[in-house]
C-alpha positions as CSV (number, residue, x, y, z in Angstrom):
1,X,17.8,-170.0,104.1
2,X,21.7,-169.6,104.8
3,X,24.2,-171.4,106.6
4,X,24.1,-170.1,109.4
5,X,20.0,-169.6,109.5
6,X,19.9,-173.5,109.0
7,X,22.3,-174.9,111.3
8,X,20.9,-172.3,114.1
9,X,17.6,-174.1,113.3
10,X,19.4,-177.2,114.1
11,X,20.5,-176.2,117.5
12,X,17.4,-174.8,118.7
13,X,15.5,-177.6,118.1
14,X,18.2,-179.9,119.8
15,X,18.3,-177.6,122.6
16,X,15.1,-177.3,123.1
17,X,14.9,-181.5,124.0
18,X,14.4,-182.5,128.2
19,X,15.6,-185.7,127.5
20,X,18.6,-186.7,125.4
21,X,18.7,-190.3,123.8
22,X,19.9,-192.0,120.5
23,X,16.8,-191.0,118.5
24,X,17.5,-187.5,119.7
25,X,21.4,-187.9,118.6
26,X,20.0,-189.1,114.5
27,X,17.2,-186.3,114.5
28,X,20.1,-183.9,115.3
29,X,22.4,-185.0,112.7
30,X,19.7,-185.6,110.0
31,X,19.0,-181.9,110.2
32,X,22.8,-181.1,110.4
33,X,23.0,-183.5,107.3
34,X,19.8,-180.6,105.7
35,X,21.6,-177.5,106.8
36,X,24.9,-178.4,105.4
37,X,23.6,-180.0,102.2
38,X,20.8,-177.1,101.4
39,X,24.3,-174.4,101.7
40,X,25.7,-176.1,99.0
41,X,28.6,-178.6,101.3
42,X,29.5,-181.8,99.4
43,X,27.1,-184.6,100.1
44,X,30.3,-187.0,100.8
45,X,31.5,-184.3,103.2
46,X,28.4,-184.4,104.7
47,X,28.1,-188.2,105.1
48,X,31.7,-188.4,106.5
49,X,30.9,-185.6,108.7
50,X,27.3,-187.3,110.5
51,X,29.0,-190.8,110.5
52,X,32.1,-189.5,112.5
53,X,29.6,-187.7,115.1
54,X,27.1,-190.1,115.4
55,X,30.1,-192.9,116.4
56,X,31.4,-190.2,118.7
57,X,28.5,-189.1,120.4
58,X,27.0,-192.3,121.1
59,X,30.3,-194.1,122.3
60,X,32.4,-191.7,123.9
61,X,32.4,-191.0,127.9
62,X,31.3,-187.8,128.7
63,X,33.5,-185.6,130.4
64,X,33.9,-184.8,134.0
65,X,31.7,-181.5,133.8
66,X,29.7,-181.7,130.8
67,X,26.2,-183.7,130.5
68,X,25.1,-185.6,127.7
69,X,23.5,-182.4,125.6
70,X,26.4,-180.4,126.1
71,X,28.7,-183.0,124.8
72,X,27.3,-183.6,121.9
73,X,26.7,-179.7,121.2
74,X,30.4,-179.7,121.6
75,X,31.3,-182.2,119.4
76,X,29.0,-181.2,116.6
77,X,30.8,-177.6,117.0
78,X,34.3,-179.6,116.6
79,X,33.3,-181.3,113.8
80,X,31.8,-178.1,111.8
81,X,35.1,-176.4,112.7
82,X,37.2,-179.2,111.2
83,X,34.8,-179.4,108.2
84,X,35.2,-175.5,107.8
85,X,38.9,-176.3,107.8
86,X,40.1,-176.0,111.5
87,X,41.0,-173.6,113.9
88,X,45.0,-173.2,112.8
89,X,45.5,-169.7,111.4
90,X,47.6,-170.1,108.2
91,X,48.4,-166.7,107.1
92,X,52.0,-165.3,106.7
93,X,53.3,-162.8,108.9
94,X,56.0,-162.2,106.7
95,X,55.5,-162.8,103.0
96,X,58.2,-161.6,100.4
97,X,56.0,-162.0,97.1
98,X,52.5,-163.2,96.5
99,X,51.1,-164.1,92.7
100,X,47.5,-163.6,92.4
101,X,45.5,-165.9,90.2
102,X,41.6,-166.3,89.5
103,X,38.8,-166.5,86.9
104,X,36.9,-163.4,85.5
105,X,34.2,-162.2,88.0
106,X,36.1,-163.6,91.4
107,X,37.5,-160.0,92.5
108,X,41.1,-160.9,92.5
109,X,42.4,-157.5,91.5
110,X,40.5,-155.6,94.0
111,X,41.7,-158.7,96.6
112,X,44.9,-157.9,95.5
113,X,45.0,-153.8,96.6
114,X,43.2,-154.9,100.0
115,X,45.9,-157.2,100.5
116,X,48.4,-154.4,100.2
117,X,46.4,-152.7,102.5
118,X,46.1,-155.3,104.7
119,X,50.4,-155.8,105.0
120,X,51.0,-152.1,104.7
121,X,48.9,-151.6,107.9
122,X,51.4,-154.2,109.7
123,X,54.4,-152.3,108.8
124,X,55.3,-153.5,105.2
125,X,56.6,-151.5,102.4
126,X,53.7,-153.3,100.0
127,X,54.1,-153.0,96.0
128,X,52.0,-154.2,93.3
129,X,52.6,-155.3,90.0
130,X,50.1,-155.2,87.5
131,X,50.6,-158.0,85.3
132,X,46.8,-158.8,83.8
133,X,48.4,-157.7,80.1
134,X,45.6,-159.2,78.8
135,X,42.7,-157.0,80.6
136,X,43.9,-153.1,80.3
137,X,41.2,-152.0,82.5
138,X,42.3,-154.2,85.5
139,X,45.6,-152.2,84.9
140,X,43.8,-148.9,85.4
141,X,41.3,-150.8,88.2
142,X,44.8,-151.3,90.1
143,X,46.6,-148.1,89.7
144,X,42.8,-146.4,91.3
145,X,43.0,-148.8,94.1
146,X,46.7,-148.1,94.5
147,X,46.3,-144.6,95.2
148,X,43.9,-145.0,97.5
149,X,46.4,-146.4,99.9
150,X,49.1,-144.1,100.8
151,X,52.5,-145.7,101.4
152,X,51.9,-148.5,98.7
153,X,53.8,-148.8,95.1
154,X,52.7,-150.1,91.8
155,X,54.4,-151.0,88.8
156,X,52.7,-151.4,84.9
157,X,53.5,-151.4,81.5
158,X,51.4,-151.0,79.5
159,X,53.4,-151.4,76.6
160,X,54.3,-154.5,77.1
161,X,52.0,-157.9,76.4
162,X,54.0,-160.2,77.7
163,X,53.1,-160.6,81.4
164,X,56.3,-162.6,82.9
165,X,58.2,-159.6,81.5
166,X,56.4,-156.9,82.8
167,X,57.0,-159.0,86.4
168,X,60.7,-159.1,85.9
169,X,60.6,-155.8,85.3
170,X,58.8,-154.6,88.3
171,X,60.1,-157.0,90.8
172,X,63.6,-154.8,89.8
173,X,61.7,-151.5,90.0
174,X,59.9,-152.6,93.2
175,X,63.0,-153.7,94.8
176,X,64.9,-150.5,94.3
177,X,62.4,-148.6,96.2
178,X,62.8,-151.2,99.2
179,X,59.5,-153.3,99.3
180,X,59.4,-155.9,101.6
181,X,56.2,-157.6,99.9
182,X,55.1,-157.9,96.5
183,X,51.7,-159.3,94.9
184,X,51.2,-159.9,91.3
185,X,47.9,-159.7,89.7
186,X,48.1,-161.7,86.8
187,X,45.6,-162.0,84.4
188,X,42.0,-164.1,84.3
189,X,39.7,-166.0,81.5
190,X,36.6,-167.0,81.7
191,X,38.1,-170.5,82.4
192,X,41.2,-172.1,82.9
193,X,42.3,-173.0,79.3
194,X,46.1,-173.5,78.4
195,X,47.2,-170.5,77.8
196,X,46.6,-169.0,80.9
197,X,48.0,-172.0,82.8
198,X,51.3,-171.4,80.2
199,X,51.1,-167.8,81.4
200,X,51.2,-168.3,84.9
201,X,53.2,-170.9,84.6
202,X,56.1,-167.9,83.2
203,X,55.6,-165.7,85.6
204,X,55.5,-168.4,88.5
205,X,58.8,-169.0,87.3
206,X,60.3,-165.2,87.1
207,X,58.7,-164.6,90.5
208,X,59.8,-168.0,92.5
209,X,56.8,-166.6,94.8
210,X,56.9,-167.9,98.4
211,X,52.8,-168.1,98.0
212,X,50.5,-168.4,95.5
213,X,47.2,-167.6,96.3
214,X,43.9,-168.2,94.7
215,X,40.9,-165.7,94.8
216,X,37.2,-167.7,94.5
217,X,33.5,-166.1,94.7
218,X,32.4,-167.6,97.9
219,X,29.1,-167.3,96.1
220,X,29.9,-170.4,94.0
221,X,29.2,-173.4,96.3
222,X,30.5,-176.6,95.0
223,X,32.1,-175.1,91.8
224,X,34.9,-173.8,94.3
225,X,36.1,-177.2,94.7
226,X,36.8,-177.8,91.3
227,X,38.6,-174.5,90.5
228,X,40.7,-174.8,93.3
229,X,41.7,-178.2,92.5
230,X,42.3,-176.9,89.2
231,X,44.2,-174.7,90.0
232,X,46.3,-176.1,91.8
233,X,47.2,-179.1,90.0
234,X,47.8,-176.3,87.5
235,X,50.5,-173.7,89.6
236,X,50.5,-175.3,93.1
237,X,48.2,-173.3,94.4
238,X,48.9,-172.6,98.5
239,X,46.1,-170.7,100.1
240,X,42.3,-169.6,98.7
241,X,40.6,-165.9,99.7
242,X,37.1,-165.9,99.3
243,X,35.2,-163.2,98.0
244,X,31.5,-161.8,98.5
245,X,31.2,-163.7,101.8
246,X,29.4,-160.6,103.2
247,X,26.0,-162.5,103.1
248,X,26.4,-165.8,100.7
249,X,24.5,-168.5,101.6
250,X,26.8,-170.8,99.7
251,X,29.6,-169.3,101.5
252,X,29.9,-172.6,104.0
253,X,30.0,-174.6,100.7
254,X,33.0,-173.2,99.3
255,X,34.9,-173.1,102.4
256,X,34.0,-177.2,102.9
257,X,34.8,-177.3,99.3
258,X,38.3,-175.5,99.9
259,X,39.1,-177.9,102.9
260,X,39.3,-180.9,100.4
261,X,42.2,-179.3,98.3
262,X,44.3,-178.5,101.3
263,X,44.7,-175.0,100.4
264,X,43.7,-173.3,103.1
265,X,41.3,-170.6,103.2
266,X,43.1,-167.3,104.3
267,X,40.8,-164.1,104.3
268,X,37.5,-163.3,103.5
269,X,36.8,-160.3,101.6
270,X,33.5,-159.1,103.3
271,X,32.7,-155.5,101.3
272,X,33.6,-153.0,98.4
273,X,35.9,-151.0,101.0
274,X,39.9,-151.4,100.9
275,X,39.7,-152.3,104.3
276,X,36.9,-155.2,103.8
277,X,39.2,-158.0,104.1
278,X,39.0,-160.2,107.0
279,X,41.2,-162.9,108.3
280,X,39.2,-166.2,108.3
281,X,38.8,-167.9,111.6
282,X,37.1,-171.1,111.2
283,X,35.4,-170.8,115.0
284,X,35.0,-167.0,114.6
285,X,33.2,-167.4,111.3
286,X,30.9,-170.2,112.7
287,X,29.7,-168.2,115.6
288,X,29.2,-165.0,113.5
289,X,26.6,-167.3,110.7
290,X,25.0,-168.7,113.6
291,X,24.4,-165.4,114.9
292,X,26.4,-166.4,118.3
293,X,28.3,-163.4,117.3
294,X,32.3,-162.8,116.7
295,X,32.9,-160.4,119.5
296,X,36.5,-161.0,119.2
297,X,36.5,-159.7,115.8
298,X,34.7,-156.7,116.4
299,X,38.1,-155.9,119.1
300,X,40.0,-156.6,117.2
301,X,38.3,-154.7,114.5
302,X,38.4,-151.5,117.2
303,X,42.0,-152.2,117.9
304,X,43.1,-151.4,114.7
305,X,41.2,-147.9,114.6
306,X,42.9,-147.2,118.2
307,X,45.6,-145.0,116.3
308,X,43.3,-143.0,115.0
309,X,42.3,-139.6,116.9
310,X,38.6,-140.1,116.4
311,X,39.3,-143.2,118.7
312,X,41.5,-141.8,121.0
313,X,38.3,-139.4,122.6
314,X,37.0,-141.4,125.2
315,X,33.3,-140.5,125.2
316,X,33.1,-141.4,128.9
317,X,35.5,-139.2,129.5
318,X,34.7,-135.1,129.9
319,X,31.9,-134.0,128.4
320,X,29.7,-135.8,125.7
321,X,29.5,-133.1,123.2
322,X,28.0,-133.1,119.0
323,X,31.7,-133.1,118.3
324,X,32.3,-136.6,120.3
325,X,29.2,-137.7,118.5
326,X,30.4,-136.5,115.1
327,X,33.9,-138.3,116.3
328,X,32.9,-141.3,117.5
329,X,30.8,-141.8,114.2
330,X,33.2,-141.6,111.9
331,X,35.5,-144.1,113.6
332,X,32.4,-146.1,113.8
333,X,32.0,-146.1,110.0
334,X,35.4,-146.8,109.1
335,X,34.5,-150.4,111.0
336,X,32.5,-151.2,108.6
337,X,28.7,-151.0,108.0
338,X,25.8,-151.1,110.7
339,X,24.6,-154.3,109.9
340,X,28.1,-155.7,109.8
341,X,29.1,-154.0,113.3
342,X,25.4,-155.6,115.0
343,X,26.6,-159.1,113.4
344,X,29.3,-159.1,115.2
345,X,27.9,-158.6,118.0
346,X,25.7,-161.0,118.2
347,X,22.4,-159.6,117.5
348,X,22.8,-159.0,113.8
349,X,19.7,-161.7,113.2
350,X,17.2,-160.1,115.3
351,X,17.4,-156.9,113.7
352,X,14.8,-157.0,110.5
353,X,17.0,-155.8,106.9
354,X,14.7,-152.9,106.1
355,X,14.8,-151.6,109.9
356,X,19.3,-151.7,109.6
357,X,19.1,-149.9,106.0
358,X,16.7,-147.1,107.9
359,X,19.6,-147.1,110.9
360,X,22.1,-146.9,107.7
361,X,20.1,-144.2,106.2
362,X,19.9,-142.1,109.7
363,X,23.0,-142.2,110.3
364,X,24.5,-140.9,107.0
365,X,21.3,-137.7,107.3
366,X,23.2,-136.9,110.6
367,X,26.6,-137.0,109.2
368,X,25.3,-134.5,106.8
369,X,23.6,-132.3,109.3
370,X,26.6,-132.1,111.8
371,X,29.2,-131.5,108.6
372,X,27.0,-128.5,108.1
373,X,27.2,-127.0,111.9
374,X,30.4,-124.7,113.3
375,X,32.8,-125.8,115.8
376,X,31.3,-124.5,118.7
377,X,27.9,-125.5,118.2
378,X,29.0,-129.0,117.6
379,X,31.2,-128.5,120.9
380,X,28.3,-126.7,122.9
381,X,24.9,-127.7,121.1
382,X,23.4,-125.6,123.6
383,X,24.4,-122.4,120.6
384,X,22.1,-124.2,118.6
385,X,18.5,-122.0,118.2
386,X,15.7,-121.8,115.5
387,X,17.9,-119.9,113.5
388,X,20.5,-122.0,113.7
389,X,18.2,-125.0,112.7
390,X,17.1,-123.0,109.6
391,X,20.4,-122.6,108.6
392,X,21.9,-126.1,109.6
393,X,18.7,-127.6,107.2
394,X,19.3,-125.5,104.3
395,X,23.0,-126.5,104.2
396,X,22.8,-130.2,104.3
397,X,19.4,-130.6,102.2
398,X,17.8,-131.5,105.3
399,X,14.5,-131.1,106.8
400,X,14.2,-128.6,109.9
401,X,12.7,-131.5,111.6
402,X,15.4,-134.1,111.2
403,X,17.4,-131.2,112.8
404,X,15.6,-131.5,115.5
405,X,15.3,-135.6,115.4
406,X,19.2,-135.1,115.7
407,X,19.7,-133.2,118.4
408,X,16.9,-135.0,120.4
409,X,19.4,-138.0,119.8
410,X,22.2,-136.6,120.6
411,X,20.8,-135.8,124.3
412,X,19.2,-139.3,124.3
413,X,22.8,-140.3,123.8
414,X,24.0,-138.0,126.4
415,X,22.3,-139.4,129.1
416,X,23.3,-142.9,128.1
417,X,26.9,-142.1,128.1
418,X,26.5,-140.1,131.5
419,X,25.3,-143.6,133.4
420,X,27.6,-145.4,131.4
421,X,30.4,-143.6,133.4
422,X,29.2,-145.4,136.5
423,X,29.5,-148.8,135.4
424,X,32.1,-151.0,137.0
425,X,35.5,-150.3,134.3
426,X,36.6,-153.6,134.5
427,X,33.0,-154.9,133.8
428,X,33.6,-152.6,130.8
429,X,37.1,-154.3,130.2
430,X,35.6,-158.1,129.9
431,X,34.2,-158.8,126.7
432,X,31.9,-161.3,128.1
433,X,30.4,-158.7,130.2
434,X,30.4,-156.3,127.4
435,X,28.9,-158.5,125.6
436,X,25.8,-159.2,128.3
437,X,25.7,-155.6,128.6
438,X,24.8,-154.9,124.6
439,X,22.5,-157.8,124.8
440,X,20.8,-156.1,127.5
441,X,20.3,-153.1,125.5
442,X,17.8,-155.3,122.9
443,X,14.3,-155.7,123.1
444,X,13.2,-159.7,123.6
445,X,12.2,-160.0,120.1
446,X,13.6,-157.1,118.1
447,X,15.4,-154.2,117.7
448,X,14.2,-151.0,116.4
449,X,16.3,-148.6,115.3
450,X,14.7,-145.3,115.0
């Protein structure tokens, strides 16, 4: 069981109490005290953590407002915020250079391309240095990710094994072509022995980087304590991304663990795709494990997909056609997957893993089908007869009947979208309301997606 699955377990069983009384207070906390230590949080975190709540739950007035459940739900919320590392956002706006550093195995070179991604989408001219001299393939690794963001630059040599010089080097190169950021990928071992501290150490030095940033599997519980104190007792280490967080139940473990170096934790890297790289919001991030959703992220998730045009097609607006479909699915994908788009919504948990692959699965078949129709039978279905099916089939190595499974969809989702046009707009505006208004959409105990 994961974070998240445990501490909701916690709450539900609290919430589920008429009457509110000390006992009630140390059951709470003794299954706070399971949840956090089964995730992998450090037992003297833990202890600190229920001794502070306990005090404060059983001494403190409640406020003006609030009964005595409610307080304490909102004090045990404070308190896993604050162990999580707080609510202050950390990350630079404006960063001139960045040096990478990390073990084997943590992703720190693709962390460094979505990281160029990330600043290049907020107006920077982003370049990256390659500086791993030790590891030619995470030269190569970089170069691939490079080009897969247009507007970035990359420096290497190849020829050249000694890593601070290649960083003089293309801090000169990089400045020439007027970046206004720079990350460094340096190299990674297995563990942190002397020479790589000596090597990071050298480029630290040519670089004079504003922050240095270290890249942990959030898979790794505990052990991310003691690389990140390491580490930074080794280079001054200044902030800590976390890698495969998109479904670690050690993740809480190496965030608590992170807290305790005061290097704050930065982004979370959440997927394989450039863009998988989240800002981490210690209250957003609680929510979301708990399964209380991170609405706010999935906005602000839309927001950044506003520019492009398959966004700017209001599907309430005019009428719903194959081609808004098509549209609205592939701005849909480029927010990331199914599963990840339900999660933060708040209903991730009630949908069952093997029912959101099959959603997954769908949805990719209909890509295929629709890439295989014309223009104007995706803009007036209506075109589309028997012979058109046949055809439509053949050319996306699909089944006449999941022709037809499409196309009954696509007028299930027409009617939907036609009494959606009738809702109250600035219901539609309010993402509480929004929010009410998907929940209403799920069945009590699960959603099928078929």
């Amino acid at each position: 069981m994961g974070l998240g699955d445990s501490l909701r377990k916690a709450f539900d069983a609290f919430n589920s109490l008429r009457v509110v009384d000390k006992d009630s207070v140390k059951a709470l906390i003794k299954e706070l005290q399971r949840a956090l230590i089964s995730s992998d949080v450090d037992i003297n975190l833990v202890l600190q953590l229920s001794k502070e709540l306990e005090k404060a739950a059983l001494s403190e007035d409640i406020p003006k407002g609030l009964n005595r459940k409610e307080h304490l739900v909102s004090l045990t919320y404070d308190a896993l915020i604050d162990l999580l590392g707080g609510k202050e956002n950390h990350i630079p706006q404006k960063p001139n250079s960045i040096l990478m550093v990390g073990l084997f195995g943590s992703g720190k070179t693709t962390t460094t391309a979505k990281l160029a991604h990330y600043y290049q989408k907020r107006g920077f001219r982003v370049g990256m240095i390659a500086a791993d001299t030790f590891r030619p393939a995470a030269i190569d690794q970089l170069e691939q990710l490079h080009k897969k963001i247009p507007g970035t630059f990359f420096y290497a040599n190849r020829g050249e094994e000694n890593a601070a010089a290649v960083v003089k080097q293309g801090i000169a190169e990089l400045m020439s072509k007027g970046c206004h950021t720079i990350i460094v990928d340096s190299a990674g071992r297995s563990a942190l022995d002397d020479e790589l501290v000596a090597e990071i150490k050298d480029i630290h030095a040519v670089l004079k980087p504003e922050h240095t940033w270290l890249v942990l599997g959030g898979d790794i519980g505990q052990q991310a304590k003691k690389q990140a104190t390491a580490f930074h007792d080794a280079v001054g280490v200044n902030g800590v991304i976390l890698t495969r967080m998109d479904g670690s139940a050690k993740g809480g473990g190496a965030l608590a663990a992170c807290k305790t170096t005061n290097a704050p934790v930065l982004f979370l890297g959440v997927g394989e795709k450039i863009s998988d790289l989240e800002e981490f919001h210690a209250d957003r991030f609680l929510s979301r494990v708990m399964g209380y959703g991170d609405l706010k992220g999935l906005l602000d998730k839309m927001e950044e997909l506003k520019e492009e045009a398959a966004l700017q097609e209001n599907p309430l607006e005019g009428t719903f056609t194959l081609q808004s479909f098509y549209n609205q699915l592939q701005a849909t994908r480029k927010m990331g997957s199914l599963s990840k788009i339900a999660e933060m919504l708040g209903f991730g948990n009630n949908i069952p893993k093997e029912e959101m692959e099959v959603g997954e699965e769908k949805l990719n078949r209909y890509k295929s089908m629709m890439d295989s129709m014309t223009k104007q039978e995706k803009k007036n279905p209506e075109l589309i007869t028997s012979s058109r099916i046949q055809r439509i089939a053949k050319g996306s190595g699909m089944g006449e009947e999941d022709v037809r499974e499409l196309l009954k969809h696509y007028r299930q989702l027409k009617k939907m979208v036609d009494k959606f046009k009738h809702l109250d707009e600035e219901k539609m505006k309010d993402p509480k309301g929004l929010q009410k208004m998907m929940q209403g959409f799920q069945k009590p105990k699960k959603i099928k997606i078929r």
